[in-house]
C-alpha positions in Angstrom: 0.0 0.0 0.0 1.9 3.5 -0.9 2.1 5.9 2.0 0.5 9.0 1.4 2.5 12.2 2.9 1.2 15.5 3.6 3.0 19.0 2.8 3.1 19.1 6.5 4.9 15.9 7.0 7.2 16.6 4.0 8.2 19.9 5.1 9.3 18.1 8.2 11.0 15.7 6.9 13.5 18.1 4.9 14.0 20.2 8.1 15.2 17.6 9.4 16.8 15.8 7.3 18.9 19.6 5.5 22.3 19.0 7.7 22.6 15.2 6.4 21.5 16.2 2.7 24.4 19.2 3.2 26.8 16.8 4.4 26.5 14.5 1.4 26.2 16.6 -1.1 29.5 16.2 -2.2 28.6 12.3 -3.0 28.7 12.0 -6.5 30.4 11.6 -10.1 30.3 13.0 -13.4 31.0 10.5 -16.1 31.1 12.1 -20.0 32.5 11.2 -23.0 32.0 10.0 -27.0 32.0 6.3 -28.3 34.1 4.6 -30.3 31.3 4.1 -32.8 28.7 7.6 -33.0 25.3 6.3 -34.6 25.1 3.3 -33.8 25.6 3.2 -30.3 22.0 4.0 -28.2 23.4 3.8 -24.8 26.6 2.5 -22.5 26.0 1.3 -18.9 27.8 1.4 -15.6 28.4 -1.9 -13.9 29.3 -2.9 -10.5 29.9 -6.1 -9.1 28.3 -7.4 -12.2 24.8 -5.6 -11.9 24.4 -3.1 -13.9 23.8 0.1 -11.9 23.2 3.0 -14.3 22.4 3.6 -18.2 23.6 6.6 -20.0 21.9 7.3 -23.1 24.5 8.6 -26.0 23.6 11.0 -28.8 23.1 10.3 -32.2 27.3 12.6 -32.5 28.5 9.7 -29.8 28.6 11.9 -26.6 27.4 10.8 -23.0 27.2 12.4 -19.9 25.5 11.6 -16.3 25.8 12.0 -12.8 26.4 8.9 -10.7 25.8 9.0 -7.3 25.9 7.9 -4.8 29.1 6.6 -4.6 29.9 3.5 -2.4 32.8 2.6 -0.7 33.4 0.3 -3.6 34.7 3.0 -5.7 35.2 0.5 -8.7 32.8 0.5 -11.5 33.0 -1.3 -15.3 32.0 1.0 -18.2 30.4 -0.6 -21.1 30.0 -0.2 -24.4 29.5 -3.4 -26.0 30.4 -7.1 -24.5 33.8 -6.6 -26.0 34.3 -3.4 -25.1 34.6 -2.5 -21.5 36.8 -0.2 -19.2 37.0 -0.3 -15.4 37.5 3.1 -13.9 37.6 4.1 -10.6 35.4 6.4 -9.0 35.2 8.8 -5.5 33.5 11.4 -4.7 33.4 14.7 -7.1 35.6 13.0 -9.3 35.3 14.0 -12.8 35.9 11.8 -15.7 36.2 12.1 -19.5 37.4 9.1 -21.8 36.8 8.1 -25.5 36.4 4.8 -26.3 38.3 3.1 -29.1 38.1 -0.2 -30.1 41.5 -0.9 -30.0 41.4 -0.2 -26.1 45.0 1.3 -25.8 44.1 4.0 -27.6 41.2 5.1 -25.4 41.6 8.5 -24.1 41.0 9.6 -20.5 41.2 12.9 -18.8 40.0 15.0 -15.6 40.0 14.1 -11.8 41.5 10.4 -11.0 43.2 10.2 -13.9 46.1 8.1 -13.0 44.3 5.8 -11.1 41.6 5.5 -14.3 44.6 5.1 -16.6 46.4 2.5 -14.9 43.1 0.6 -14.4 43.0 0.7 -18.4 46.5 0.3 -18.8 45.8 -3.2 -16.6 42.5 -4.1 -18.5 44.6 -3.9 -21.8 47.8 -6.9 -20.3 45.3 -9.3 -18.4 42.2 -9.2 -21.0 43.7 -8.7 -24.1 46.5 -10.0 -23.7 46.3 -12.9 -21.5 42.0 -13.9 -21.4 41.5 -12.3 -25.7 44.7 -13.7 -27.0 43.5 -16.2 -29.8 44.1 -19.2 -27.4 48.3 -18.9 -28.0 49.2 -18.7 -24.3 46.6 -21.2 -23.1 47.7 -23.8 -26.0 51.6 -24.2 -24.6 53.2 -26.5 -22.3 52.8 -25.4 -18.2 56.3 -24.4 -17.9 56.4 -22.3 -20.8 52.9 -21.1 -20.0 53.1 -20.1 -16.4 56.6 -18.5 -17.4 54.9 -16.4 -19.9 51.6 -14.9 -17.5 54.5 -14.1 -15.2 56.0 -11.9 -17.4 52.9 -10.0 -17.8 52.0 -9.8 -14.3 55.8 -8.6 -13.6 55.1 -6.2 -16.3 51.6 -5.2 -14.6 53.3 -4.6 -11.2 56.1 -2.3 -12.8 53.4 -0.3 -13.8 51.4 -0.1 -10.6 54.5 0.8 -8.7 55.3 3.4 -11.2 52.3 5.5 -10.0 52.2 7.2 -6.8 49.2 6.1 -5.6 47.7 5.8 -2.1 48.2 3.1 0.8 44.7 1.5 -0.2 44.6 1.6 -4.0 47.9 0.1 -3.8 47.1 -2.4 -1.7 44.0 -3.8 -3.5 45.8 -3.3 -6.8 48.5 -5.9 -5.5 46.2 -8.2 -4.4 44.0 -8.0 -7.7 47.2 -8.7 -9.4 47.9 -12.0 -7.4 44.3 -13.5 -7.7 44.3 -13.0 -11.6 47.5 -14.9 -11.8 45.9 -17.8 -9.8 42.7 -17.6 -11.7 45.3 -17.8 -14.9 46.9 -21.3 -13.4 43.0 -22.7 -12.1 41.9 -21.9 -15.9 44.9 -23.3 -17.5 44.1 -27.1 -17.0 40.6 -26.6 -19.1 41.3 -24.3 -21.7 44.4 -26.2 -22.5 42.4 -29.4 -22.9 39.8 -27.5 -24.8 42.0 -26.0 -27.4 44.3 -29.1 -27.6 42.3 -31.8 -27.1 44.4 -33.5 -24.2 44.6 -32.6 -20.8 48.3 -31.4 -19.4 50.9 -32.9 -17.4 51.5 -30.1 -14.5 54.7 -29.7 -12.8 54.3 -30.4 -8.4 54.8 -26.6 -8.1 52.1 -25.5 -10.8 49.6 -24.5 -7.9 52.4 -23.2 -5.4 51.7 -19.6 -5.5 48.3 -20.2 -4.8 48.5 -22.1 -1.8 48.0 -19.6 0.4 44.8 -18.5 -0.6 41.8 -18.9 1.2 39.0 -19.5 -1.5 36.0 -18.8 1.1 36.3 -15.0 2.2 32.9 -13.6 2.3 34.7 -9.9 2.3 36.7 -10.3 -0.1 34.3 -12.0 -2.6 32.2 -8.8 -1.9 35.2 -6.1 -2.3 37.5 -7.4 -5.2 36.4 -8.8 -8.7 38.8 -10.6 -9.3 38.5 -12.4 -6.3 35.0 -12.8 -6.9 36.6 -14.0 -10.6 39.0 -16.7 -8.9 36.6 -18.3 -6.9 33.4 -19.0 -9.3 36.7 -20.4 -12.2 38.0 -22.6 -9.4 34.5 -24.1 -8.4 32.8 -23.9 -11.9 35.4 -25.7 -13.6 34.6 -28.9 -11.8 31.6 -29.9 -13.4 33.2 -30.1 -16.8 29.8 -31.9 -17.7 26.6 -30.6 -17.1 24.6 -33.9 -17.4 27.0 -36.1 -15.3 25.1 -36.6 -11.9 28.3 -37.2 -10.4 30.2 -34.3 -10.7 26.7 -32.1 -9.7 26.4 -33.9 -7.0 30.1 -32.9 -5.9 29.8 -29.6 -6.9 26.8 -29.0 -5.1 28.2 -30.4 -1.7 31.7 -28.5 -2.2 29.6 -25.2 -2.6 27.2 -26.1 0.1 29.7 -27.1 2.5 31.4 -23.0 2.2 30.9 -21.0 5.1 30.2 -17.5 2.9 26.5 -17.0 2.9 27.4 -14.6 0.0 29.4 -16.8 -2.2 26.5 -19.8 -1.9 23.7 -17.3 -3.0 26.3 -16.5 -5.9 26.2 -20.0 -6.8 23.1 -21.0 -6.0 22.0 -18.3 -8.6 24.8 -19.8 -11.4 23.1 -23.3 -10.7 19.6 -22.2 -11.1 20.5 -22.0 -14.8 21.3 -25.8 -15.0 17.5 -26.4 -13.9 16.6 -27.9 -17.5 15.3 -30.9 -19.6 18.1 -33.4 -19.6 19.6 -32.8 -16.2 19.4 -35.6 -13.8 19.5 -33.3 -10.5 17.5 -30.7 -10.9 15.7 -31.4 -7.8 19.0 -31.0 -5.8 19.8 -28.1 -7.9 16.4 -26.2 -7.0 16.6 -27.5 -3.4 20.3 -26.1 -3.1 19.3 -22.6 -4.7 15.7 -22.3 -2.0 18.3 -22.9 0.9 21.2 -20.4 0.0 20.1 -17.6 -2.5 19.8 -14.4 -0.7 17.5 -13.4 -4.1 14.1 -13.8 -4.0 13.7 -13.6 -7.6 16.1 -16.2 -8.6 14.6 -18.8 -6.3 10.8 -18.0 -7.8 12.6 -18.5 -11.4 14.3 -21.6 -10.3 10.9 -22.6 -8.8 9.0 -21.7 -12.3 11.6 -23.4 -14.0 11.9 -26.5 -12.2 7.8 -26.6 -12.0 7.7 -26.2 -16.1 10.4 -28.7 -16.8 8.2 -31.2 -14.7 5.5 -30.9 -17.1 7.9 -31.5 -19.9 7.8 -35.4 -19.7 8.3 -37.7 -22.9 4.7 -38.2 -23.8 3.3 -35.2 -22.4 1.6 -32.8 -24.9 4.2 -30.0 -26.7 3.7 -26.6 -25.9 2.4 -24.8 -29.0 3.6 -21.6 -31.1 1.4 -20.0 -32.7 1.8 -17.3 -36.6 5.3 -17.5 -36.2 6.5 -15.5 -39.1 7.9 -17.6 -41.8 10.9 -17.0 -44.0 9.3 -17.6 -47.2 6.2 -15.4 -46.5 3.4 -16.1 -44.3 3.0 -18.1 -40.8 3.2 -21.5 -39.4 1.8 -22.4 -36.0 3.0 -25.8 -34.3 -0.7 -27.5 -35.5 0.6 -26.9 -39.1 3.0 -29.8 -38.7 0.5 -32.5 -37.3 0.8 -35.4 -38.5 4.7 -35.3 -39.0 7.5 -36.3 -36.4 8.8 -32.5 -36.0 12.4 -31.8 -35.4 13.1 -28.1 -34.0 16.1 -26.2 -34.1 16.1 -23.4 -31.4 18.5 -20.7 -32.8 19.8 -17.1 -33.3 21.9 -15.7 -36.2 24.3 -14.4 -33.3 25.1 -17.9 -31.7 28.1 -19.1 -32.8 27.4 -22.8 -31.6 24.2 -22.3 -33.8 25.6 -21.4 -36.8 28.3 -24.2 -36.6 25.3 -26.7 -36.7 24.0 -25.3 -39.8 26.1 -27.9 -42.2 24.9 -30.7 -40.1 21.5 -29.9 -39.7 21.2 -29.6 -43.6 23.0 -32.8 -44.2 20.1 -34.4 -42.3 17.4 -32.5 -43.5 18.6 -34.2 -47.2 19.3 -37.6 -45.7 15.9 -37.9 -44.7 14.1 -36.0 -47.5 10.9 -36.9 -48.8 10.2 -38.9 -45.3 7.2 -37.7 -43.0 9.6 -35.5 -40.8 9.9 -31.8 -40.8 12.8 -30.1 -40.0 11.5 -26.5 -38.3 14.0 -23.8 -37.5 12.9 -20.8 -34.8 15.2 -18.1 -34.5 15.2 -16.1 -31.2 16.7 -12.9 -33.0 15.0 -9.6 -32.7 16.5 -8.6 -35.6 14.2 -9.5 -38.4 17.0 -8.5 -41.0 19.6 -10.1 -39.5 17.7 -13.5 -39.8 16.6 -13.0 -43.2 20.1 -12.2 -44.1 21.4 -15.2 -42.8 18.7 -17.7 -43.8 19.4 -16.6 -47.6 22.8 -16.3 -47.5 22.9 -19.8 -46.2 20.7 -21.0 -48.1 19.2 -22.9 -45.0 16.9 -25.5 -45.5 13.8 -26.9 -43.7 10.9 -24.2 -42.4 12.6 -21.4 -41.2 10.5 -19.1 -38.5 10.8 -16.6 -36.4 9.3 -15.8 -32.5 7.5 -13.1 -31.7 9.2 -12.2 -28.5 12.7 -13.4 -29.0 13.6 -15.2 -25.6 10.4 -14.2 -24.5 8.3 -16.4 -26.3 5.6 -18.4 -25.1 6.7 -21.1 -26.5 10.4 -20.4 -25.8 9.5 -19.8 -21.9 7.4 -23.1 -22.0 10.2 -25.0 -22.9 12.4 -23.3 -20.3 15.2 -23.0 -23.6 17.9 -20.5 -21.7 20.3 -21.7 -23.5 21.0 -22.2 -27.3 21.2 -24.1 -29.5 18.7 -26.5 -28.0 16.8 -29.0 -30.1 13.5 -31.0 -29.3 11.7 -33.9 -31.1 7.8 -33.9 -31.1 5.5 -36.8 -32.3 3.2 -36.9 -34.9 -0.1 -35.7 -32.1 1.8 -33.3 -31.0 3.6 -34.6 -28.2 7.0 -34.1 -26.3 9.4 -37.1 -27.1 12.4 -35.4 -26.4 12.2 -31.6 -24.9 16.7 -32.0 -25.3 17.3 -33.9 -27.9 20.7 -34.4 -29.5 22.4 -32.2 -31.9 22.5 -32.5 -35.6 26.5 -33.0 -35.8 25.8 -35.7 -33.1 26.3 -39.0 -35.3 23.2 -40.8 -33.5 21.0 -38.1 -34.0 20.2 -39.5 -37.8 19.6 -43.4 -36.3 17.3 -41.9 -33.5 15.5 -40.2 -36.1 15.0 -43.1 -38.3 13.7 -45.3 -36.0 10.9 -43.2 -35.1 10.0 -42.7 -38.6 9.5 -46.4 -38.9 
C-alpha cells in the first residue's frame, strides 16, 4: 500500500533531514565522454559487481554524460560499451571523468579528476584481458612451464606499472592483491582451456599451484570487495563440473559449494546453478533444493521454482507446448498445429550464436538424408532482428521451415520450454507430443539413427 504524505509531513522531513542532505552533497560523479562508434551506439552502462547500476543514453554525435551518485565505498565500476568493449574506472566522490572509447582499447583516451588511477586501471584491462583472457588461445595452447613463465612476465610487467604511480596506501594495496588473484585464476583456468584448445589434458609440474596455496577460496569480504576475487573463486568451483549432465560431478559440486561457510558466495552459486534447472539434467531437484536454501534473491529462487515446475511438465509423452503465426521465412505463418501429423524436429537458434551457426552444415545434411520422409525439419530463431535472420537464412541458403518468435527469448513457446540456452533442439511426435524436450544435436552421429527409427 503507498504511503500518502502530507506537505506538512514533507516539510518536516527536509528540516530535518537539511544537515545530512548538506553533508552528502558532495557524494557523486560526473561521467562524460563519445564512443568509439557515433550512430550506432543507443546507450553504455555502468556496472558494478556485475549488476548493472546505471544507463547513460548517447547522442546520435556519440557523446554521453550523467551524474552517478551515490558513490559507495566500492569505488570501482566497469564502463560498457559493448560485450567486448569495456573499461574499469575508478570512482570517489566529485571525481570527474572524460574518456573516449576506441576499439583498439590502448588508444582510449581519458582525462579529468582520477586520472592516474583510471589510466592505470586501463592500462591493466589492456595486459590481463587482451593479452592474456583475448589472445586467440596462444598462451593457453603451450606446455605449463612455458605457460606459467609467460603470464608471469605480464603480471611482472603489470606490477612495474602499478609501482610506477604514486598512488595511495589502499589503491595500492587492492591493486596488489588484484594482481595476485588473476595470476591464480590464470593457473586454475589453464588445465581446461588447454584441454579444450588441444584436445588432451596437461601434465602439470608439483609446483604448478604453489603460488596459490596460500589463498583462502572462502572470504565472504573479499568475494564482496574485489572482482577478481569474486573471478578466482566462481573459475576454481565452476570448472569442476566439466559436464553438465554427469550426476556425479553435480552432486560434488553441489556439496563443495554447500559445504562454504560465505552465505554470500553460496547465493552466488546458488544463482549460477539455477541456470542448470533444464530438460536433460538428472539433478534438478538437488539443484532447485540447493538454490531455496542459500540464495539471498528472492527472484532467482521464484525462477528456479517456475523453472523446475515447467520442466516437470515437460515429460516424454506429455503434450508439446504450442507456437502459434510464427513469421515464416518464405512469406506467411506457421503455427506448431501446421505440422501435425509429422514427427517434427526443431532447431532453437539465433543468427548471433556461434554454436548455432556451426550446426547449420549438419542440420542440412540431415534435412537431405531424410528427404521426402514424413519428418519436418522446423528452425525458430530467437533474434530480434528481423534482417539479421533474413540475411542469414538466404545467404545460407538454409533448408527446412525457417520461422521466427515473436518475443525473442520471451516467447511463449520459448518460456514453456524453459530454452535458456541455445542451440537447444526437441523432437515432437506426430499428435503433438514431447518425445524429447533436449534432444541431440544434428553434428551428433546418432541423432540421424534416432530419427529413423521413429519414422518407422
Amino acid at each position: 500500500m503507498k504511503k500518502i504524505i502530507t506537505t506538512l509531513t514533507v516539510m518536516t522531513l527536509l528540516a530535518a533531514c537539511s544537515e545530512k542532505t548538506t553533508k552528502g552533497e558532495d557524494n557523486y560523479a560526473i561521467i562524460s565522454g563519445r564512443v568509439s562508434t557515433p550512430g550506432e551506439i543507443e546507450k553504455v552502462l555502468l556496472a558494478q559487481n556485475n549488476e548493472v547500476v546505471k544507463e547513460i543514453p548517447v547522442s546520435p554525435s556519440g557523446f554521453f554524460q550523467d551524474t552517478i551518485r551515490p558513490i559507495t565505498e566500492n569505488h570501482y565500476y566497469y564502463l560498457f560499451e559493448s560485450s567486448i568493449l569495456q573499461i574499469p574506472i575508478y570512482l570517489d566522490k566529485q571525481t570527474n571523468l572524460e574518456l573516449t572509447f576506441d576499439k583498439d582499447l590502448e588508444k582510449t583516451v581519458l582525462s579529468g579528476t582520477e586520472k592516474e588511477k583510471n589510466q592505470y586501471l586501463l592500462e591493466r584491462e589492456v595486459i590481463v584481458n587482451n593479452k592474456i583472457f583475448r589472445s586467440d588461445a596462444e598462451l593457453f595452447k603451450q606446455e605449463p612451464k612455458v605457460f606459467k613463465e609467460n603470464i608471469k612476465k605480464y603480471f611482472e610487467k603489470l606490477r612495474t606499472k602499478l609501482n610506477s604511480y604514486k598512488f595511495d596506501k589502499e589503491f595500492l594495496e587492492k591493486q596488489q592483491k588484484w594482481i595476485e588473484y588473476k595470476f591464480a585464476e590464470c593457473l586454475v583456468d589453464y588445465p581446461n582451456s588447454y584441454n579444450y584448445f588441444v584436445g588432451t589434458q596437461p601434465v602439470l609440474p608439483e609446483d604448478f599451484y604453489e603460488e596459490i596455496k596460500g589463498i583462502d577460496f572462502d572470504n565472504a569480504q573479499e568475494y564482496d570487495s574485489n572482482e577478481a576475487y569474486s573471478d578466482l573463486v566462481q573459475r576454481k568451483y565452476f570448472q569442476q563440473i566439466g559436464d553438465l549432465e554427469d550426476p556425479v560431478q553435480l552432486d560434488n559440486f553441489i556439496k563443495t559449494i554447500g559445504a562454504l561457510k560465505s552465505e554470500n558466495i553460496r547465493s552466488d552459486f546458488a544463482e549460477g546453478l539455477a541456470s542448470m534447472i533444464h530438460p536433460s539434467n538428472p539433478k534438478n531437484k538437488e539443484i532447485l533444493d540447493f538454490v531455496l536454501a542459500n540464495s539471498k534473491e528472492e527472484e532467482v529462487k521464484q525462477t528456479a521454482q517456475l523453472t523446475y515446475d515447467k520442466i516437470t511438465k515437460l515429460a516424454v509423452g506429455a503434450p508439446s507446448p504450442v507456437f502459434t503465426n510464427y513469421e515464416n521465412a518464405n512469406g506467411g505463418t506457421n503455427s506448431l498445429s501446421d505440422f501435425k501429423g509429422k514427427l517434427v524436429y526443431v532447431d532453437v537458434w539465433a543468427t548471433w550464436c556461434r554454436p548455432c551457426l556451426a550446426e547449420i552444415p549438419a542440420l542440412k545434411a540431415l534435412h537431405d538424408k531424410l528427404k521426402g520422409k514424413n519428418i519436418e525439419f522446423v528452425s525458430i530463431s530467437i533474434d530480434e532482428d528481423k534482417e539479421a535472420w533474413r540475411k542469414v537464412v538466404k545467404e545460407r541458403e538454409l533448408k527446412g521451415v525457417q520461422l521466427i518468435a515473436d518475443k525473442a527469448f520471451e516467447s511463449q513457446f520459448i518460456r514453456d520450454y524453459s530454452i535458456n540456452q541455445i542451440p537447444t533442439f526437441l523432437i515432437i511426435d506426430k499428435e503433438g507430443r514431447i518425445i524429447d524436450p533436449d534432444a541431440p544435436r544434428p553434428s551428433d552421429p546418432q541423432l540421424a539413427e534416432v530419427l529413423e527409427k521413429l519414422l518407422k
